[in-house]
Each structure stands twice: as C-alpha cells, then as structure tokens.
mmCIF file of the C-alpha atoms, coordinates in Angstrom:
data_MODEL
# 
_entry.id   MODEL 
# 
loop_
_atom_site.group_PDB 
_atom_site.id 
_atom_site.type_symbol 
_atom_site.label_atom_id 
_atom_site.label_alt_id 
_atom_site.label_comp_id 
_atom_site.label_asym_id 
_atom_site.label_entity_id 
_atom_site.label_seq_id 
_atom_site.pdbx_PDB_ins_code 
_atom_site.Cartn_x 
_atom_site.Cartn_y 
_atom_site.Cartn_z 
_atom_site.occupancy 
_atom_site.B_iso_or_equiv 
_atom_site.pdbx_formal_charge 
_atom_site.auth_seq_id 
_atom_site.auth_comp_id 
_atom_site.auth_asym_id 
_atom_site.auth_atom_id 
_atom_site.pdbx_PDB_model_num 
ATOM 1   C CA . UNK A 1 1   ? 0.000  0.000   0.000   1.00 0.00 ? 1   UNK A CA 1 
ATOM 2   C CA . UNK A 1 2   ? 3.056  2.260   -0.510  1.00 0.00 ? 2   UNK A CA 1 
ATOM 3   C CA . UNK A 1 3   ? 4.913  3.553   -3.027  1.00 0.00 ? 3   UNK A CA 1 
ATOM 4   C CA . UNK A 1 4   ? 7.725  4.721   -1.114  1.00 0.00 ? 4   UNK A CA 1 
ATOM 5   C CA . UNK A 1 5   ? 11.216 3.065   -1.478  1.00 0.00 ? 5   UNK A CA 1 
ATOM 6   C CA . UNK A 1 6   ? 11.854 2.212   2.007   1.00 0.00 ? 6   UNK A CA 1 
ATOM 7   C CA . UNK A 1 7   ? 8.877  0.404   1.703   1.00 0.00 ? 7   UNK A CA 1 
ATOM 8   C CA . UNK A 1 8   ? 9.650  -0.921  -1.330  1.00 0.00 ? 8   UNK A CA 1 
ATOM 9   C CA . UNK A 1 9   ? 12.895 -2.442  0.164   1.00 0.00 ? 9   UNK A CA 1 
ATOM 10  C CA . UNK A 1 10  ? 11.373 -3.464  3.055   1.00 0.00 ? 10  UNK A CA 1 
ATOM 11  C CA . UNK A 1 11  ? 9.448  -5.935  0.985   1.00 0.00 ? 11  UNK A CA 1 
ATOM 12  C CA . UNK A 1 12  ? 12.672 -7.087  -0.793  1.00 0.00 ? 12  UNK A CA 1 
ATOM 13  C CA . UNK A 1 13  ? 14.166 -8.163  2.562   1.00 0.00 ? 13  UNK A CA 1 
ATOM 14  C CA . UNK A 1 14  ? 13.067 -11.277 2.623   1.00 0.00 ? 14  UNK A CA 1 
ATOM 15  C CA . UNK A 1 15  ? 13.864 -12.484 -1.178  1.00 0.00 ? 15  UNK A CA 1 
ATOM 16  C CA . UNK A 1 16  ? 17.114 -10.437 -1.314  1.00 0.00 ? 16  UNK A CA 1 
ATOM 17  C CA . UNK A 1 17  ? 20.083 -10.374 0.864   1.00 0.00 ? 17  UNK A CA 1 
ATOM 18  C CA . UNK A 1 18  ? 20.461 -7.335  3.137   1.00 0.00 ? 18  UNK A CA 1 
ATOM 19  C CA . UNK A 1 19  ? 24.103 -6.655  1.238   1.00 0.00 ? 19  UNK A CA 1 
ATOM 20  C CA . UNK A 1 20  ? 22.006 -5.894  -1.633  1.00 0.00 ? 20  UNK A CA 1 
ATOM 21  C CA . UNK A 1 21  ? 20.105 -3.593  0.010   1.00 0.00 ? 21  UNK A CA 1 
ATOM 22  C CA . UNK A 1 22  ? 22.606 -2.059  1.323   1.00 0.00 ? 22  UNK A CA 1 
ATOM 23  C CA . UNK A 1 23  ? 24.116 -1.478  -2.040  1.00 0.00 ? 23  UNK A CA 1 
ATOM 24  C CA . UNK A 1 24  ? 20.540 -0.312  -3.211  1.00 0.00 ? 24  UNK A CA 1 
ATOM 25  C CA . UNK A 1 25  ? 20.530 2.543   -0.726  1.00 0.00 ? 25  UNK A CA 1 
ATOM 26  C CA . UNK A 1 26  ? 24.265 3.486   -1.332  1.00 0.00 ? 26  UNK A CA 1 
ATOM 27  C CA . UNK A 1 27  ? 22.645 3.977   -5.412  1.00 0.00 ? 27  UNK A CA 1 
ATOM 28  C CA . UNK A 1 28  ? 20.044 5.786   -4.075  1.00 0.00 ? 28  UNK A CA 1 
ATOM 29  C CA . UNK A 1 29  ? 21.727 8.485   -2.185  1.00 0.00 ? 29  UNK A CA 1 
ATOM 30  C CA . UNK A 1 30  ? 23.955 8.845   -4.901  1.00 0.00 ? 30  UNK A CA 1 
ATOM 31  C CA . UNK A 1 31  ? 20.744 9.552   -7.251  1.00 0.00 ? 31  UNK A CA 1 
ATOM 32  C CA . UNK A 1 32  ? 19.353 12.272  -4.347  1.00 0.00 ? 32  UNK A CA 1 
ATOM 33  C CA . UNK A 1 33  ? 23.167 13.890  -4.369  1.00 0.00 ? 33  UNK A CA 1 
ATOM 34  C CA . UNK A 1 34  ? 22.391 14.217  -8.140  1.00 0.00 ? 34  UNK A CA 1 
ATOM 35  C CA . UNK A 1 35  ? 19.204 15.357  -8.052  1.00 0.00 ? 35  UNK A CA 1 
ATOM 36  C CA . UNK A 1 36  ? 20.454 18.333  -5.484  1.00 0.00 ? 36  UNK A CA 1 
ATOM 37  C CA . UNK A 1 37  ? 22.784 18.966  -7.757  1.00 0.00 ? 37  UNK A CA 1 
ATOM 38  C CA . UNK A 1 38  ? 20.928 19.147  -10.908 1.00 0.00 ? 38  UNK A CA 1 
ATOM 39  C CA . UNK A 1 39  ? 17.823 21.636  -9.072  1.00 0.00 ? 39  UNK A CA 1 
ATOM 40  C CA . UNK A 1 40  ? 20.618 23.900  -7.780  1.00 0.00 ? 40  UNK A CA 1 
ATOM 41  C CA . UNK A 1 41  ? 21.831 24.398  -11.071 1.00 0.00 ? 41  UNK A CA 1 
ATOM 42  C CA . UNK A 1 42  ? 18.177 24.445  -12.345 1.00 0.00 ? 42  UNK A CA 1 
ATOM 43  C CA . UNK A 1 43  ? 17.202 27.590  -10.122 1.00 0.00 ? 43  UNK A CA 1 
ATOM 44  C CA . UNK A 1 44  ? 18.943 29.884  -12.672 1.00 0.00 ? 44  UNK A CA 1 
ATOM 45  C CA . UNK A 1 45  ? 17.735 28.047  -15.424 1.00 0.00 ? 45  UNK A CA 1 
ATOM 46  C CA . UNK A 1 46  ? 15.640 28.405  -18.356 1.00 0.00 ? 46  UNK A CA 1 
ATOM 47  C CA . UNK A 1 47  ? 12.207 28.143  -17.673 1.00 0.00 ? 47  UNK A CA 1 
ATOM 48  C CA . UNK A 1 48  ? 11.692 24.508  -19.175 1.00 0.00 ? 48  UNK A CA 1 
ATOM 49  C CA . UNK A 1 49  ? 14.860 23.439  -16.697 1.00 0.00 ? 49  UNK A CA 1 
ATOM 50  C CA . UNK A 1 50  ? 13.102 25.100  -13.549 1.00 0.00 ? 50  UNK A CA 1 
ATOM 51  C CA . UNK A 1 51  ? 9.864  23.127  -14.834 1.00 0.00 ? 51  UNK A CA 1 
ATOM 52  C CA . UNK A 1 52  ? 11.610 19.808  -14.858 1.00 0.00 ? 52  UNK A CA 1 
ATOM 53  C CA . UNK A 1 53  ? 13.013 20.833  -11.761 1.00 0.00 ? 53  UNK A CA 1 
ATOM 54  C CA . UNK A 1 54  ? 9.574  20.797  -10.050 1.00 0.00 ? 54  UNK A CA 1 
ATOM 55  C CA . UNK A 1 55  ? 8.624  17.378  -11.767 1.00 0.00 ? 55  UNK A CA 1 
ATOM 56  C CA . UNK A 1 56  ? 11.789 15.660  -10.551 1.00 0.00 ? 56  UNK A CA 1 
ATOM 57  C CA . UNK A 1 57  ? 10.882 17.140  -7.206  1.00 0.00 ? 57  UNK A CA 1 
ATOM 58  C CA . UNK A 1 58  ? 7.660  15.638  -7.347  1.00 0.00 ? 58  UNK A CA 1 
ATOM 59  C CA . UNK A 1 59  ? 8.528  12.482  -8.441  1.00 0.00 ? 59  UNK A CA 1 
ATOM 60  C CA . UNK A 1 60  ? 11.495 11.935  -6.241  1.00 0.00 ? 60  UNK A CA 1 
ATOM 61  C CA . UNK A 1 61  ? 9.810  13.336  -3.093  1.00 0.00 ? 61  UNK A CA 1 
ATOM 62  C CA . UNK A 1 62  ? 7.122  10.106  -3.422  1.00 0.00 ? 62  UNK A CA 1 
ATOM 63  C CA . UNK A 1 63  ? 10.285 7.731   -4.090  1.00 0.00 ? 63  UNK A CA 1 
ATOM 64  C CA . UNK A 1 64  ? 12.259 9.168   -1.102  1.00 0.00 ? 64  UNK A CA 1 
ATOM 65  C CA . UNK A 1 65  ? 10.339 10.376  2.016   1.00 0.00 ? 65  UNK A CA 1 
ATOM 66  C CA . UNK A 1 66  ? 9.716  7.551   4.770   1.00 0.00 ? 66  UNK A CA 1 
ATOM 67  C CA . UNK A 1 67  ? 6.385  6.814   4.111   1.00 0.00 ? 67  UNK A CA 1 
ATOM 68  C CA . UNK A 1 68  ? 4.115  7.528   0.991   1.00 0.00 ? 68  UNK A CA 1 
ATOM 69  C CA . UNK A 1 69  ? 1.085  5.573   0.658   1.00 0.00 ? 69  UNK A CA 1 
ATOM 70  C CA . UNK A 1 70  ? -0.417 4.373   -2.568  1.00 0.00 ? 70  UNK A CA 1 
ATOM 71  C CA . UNK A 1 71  ? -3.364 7.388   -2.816  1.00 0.00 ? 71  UNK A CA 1 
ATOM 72  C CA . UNK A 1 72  ? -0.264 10.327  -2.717  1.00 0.00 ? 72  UNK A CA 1 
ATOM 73  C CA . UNK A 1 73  ? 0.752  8.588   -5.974  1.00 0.00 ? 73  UNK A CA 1 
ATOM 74  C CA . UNK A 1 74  ? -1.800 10.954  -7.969  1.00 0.00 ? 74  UNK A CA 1 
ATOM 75  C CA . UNK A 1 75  ? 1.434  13.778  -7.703  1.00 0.00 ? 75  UNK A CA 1 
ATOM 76  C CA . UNK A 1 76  ? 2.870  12.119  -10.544 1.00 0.00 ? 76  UNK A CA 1 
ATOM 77  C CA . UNK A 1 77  ? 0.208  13.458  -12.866 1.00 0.00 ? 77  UNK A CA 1 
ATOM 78  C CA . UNK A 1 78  ? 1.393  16.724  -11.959 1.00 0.00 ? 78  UNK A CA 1 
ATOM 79  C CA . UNK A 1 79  ? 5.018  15.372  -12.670 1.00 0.00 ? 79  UNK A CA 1 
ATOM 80  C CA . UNK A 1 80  ? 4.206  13.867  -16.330 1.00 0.00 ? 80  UNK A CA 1 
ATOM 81  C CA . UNK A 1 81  ? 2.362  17.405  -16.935 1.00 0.00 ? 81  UNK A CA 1 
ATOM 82  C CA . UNK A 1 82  ? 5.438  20.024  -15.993 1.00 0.00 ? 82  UNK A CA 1 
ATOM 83  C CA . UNK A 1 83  ? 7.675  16.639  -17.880 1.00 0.00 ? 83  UNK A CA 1 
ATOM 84  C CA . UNK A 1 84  ? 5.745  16.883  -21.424 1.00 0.00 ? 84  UNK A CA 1 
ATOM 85  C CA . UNK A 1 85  ? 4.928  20.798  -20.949 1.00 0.00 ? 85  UNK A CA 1 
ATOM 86  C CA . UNK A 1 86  ? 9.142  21.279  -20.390 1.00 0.00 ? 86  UNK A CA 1 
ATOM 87  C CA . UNK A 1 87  ? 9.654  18.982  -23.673 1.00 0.00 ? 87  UNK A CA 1 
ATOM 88  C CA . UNK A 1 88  ? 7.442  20.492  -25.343 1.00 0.00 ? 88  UNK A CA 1 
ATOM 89  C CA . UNK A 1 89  ? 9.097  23.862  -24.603 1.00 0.00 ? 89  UNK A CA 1 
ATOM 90  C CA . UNK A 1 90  ? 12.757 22.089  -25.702 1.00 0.00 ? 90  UNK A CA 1 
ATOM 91  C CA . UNK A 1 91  ? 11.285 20.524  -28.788 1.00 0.00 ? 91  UNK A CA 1 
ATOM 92  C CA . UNK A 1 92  ? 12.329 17.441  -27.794 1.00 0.00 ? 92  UNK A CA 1 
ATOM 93  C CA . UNK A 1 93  ? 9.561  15.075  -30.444 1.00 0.00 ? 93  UNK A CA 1 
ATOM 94  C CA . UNK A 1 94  ? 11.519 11.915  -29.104 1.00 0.00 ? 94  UNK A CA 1 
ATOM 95  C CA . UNK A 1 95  ? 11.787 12.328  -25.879 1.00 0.00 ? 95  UNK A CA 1 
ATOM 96  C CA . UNK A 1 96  ? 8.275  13.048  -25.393 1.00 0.00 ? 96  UNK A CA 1 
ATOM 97  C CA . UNK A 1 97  ? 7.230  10.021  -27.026 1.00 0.00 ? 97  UNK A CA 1 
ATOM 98  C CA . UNK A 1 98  ? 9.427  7.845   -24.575 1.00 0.00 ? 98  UNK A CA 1 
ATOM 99  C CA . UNK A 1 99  ? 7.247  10.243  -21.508 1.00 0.00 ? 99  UNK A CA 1 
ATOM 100 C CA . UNK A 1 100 ? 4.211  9.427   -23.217 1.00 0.00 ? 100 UNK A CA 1 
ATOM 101 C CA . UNK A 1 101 ? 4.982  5.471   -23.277 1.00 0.00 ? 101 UNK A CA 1 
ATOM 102 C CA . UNK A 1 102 ? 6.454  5.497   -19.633 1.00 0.00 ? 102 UNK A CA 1 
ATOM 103 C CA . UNK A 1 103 ? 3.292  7.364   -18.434 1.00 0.00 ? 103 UNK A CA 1 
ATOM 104 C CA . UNK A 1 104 ? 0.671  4.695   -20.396 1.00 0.00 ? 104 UNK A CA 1 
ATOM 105 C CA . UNK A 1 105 ? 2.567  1.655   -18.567 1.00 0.00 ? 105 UNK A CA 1 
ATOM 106 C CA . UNK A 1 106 ? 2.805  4.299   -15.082 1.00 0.00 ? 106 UNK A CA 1 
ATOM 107 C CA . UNK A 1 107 ? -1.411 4.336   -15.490 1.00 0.00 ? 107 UNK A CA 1 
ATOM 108 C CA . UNK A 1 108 ? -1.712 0.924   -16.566 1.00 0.00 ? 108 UNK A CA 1 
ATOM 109 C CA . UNK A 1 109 ? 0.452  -0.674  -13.791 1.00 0.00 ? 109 UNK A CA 1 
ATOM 110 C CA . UNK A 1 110 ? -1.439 1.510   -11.096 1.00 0.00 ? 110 UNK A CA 1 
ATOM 111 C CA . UNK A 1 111 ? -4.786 -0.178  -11.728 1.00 0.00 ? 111 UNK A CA 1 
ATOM 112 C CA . UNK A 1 112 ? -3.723 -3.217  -10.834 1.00 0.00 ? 112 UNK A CA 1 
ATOM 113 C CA . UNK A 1 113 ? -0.371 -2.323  -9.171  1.00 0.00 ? 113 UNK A CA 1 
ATOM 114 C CA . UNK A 1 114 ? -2.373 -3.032  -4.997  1.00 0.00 ? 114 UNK A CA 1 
ATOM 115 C CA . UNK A 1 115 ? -3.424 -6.408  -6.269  1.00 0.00 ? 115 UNK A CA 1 
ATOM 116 C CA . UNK A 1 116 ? 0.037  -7.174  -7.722  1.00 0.00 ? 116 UNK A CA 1 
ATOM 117 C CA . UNK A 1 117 ? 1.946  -6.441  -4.523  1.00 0.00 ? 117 UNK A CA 1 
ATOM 118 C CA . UNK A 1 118 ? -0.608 -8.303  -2.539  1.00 0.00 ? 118 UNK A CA 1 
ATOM 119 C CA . UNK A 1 119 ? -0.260 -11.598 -4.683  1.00 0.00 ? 119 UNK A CA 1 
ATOM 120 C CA . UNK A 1 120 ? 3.773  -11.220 -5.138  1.00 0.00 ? 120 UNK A CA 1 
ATOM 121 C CA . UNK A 1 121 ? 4.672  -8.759  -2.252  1.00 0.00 ? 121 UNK A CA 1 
ATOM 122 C CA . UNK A 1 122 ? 6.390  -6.286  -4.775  1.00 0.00 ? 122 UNK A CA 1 
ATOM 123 C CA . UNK A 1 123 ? 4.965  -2.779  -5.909  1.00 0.00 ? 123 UNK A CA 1 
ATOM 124 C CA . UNK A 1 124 ? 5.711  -2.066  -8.970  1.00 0.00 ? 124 UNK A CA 1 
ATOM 125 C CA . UNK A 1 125 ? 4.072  1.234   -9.278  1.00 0.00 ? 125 UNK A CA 1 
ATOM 126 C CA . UNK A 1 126 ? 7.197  1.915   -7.223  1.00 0.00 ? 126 UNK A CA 1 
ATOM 127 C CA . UNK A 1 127 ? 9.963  0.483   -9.862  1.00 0.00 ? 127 UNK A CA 1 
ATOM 128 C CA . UNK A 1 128 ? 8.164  2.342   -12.705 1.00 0.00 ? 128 UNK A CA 1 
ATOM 129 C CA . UNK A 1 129 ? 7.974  5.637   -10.257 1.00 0.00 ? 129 UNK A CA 1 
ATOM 130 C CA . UNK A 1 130 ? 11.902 4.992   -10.248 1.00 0.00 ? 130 UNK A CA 1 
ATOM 131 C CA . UNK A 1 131 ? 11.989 4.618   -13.802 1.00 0.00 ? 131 UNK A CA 1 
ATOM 132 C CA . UNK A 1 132 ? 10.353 8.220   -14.611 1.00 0.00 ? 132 UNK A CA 1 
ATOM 133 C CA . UNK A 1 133 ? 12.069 9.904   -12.065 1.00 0.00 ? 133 UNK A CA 1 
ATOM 134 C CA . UNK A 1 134 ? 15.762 8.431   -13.520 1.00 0.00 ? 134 UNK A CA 1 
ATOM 135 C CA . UNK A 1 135 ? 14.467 9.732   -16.689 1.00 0.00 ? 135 UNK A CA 1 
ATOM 136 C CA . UNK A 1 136 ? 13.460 12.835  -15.379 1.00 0.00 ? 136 UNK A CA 1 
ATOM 137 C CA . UNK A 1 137 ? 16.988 13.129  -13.869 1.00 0.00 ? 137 UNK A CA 1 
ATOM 138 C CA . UNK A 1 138 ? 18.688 12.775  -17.662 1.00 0.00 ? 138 UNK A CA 1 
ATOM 139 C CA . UNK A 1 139 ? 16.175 15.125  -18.924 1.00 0.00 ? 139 UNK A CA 1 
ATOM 140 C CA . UNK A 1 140 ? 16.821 17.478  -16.547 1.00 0.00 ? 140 UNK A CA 1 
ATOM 141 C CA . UNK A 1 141 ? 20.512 17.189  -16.661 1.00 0.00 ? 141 UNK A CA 1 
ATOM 142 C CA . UNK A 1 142 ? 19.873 18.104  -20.614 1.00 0.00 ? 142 UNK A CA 1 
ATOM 143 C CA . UNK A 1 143 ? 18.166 21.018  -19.878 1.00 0.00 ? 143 UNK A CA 1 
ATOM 144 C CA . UNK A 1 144 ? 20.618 22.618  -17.623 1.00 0.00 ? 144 UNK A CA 1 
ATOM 145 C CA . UNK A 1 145 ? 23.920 21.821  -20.279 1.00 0.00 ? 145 UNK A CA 1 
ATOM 146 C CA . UNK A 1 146 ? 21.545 23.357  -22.436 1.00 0.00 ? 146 UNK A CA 1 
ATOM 147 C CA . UNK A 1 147 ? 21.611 26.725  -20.517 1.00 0.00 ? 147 UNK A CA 1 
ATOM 148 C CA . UNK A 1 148 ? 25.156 26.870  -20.206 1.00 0.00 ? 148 UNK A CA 1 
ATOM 149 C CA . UNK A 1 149 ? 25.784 25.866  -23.614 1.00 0.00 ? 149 UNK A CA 1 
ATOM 150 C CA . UNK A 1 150 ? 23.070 28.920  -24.073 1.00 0.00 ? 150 UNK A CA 1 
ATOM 151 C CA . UNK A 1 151 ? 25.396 31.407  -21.873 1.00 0.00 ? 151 UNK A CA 1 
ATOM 152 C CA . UNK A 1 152 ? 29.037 30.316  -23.076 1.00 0.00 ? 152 UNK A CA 1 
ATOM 153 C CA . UNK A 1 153 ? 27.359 31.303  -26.623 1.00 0.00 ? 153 UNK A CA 1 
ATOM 154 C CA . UNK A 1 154 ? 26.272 34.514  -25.345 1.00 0.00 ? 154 UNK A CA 1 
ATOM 155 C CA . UNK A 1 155 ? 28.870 35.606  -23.009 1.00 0.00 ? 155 UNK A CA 1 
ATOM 156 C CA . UNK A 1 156 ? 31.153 38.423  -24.981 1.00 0.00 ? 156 UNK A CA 1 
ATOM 157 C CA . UNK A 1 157 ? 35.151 37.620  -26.137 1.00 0.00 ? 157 UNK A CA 1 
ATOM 158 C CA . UNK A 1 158 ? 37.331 38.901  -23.641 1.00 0.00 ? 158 UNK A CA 1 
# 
C-alpha cells in the first residue's frame, strides 16, 4: 500500500540479501546527491529546466520520504504534466514520445499495481515511479547543459 522506497525495500528483505540492500541505498543516495545537484543548477535556469526541476521534485519526493502511501501517488500526474509541458518547450519530439509510453505503462500498472503487490509482495508502481524519475533526472541534466551551452554562446570575447 506504498509507493515509497523504504517500503519498497522493506518488501525485498526477505527475497534479497540485506548486502544488496545495502548497495541499493548506497545507489540511491547517490541519485538524491544528483538530483540536489541538478535543481541547484536548475534555479537559474531556463524556464523549461526550472519546470523539470519541479517534476523531478515531485517524483522523487514520493520515491524518497519515509512513508508515501499508494493514494499520494496521484502527484505524478502533476510530474508527467510540468515533464511533457518542459519537452514540449525544448522541442524534444523523441523524448516526449518515450514520456508518453512510460506514463501509459505508469497508469496501466497503477490499476492493478495493490493487487500485484498483494499476490507477489512487490509494488511495482514503485519500480516504474523509479523509472520516470531516472528519466526525469537525464532530462533534466539536458536542460541545464543546455543553458550553459546557451550562456558560453552569449557571453562576450574577452
């Protein structure tokens, strides 16, 4: 009933060896030092980086804090909105369609995603929450080169 990845890993526990998990965590704080990163380098941004800033915010803010259950999910739509709106800003025509297909299986899995981890004791609303906000991350990191490749083209010759 959450979405959260403590949770998540808490069901792994017994199928997984704690080493594992530990090694799981160690990825995952590397991922949140990246994400810190990548938003403090977003708040001067263009506008589509500061937008993907918010959706990665979004996103990772269900995947990180302690305990997020399954209903709190619905923040993603606002995720995938500021995601597609940011692309769509970027004219990024790929990209968008890879959003668009990770959003259809996002929906999909959460209709059936409380049954699933009932039956098999794995939510995979989570791993596909993980999924988006990774991607997320790599559009966002885009967006930000993109502004300083923007401002080393505009800065004057010394």
């Amino acid at each position: 009933m959450y979405v959260d990845l403590y949770s998540f890993s808490s069901s792994l526990v017994r199928w997984v060896p704690k080493s594992t998990i530990l090694i799981f965590f160690c990825a995952v704080t590397l991922v949140g030092l990246w994400l810190a990163v990548l938003l403090w380098k977003a708040a001067n941004g263009s506008r589509p980086a500061q937008t993907l800033a918010w959706a990665n915010a979004l996103t990772w803010t269900l995947l990180l804090n302690a305990y997020v259950p399954i209903y709190d999910s619905i923040l993603v739509v606002i995720a995938i909105v500021l995601t597609l709106g940011a692309l769509t800003e970027l004219g990024l025509i790929a990209q968008t369609v890879w959003t668009i297909l990770l959003t259809m299986l996002v929906f999909a899995v959460s209709w059936k995603t409380v049954a699933i981890a009932e039956k098999h004791g794995i939510q995979l609303l989570t791993i596909l929450l993980l999924f988006l906000g990774i991607w997320q991350l790599l559009l966002l990191r885009y967006a930000t080169r993109q502004d300083l490749c923007t401002k080393m083209m505009a800065a004057p010759d010394l």
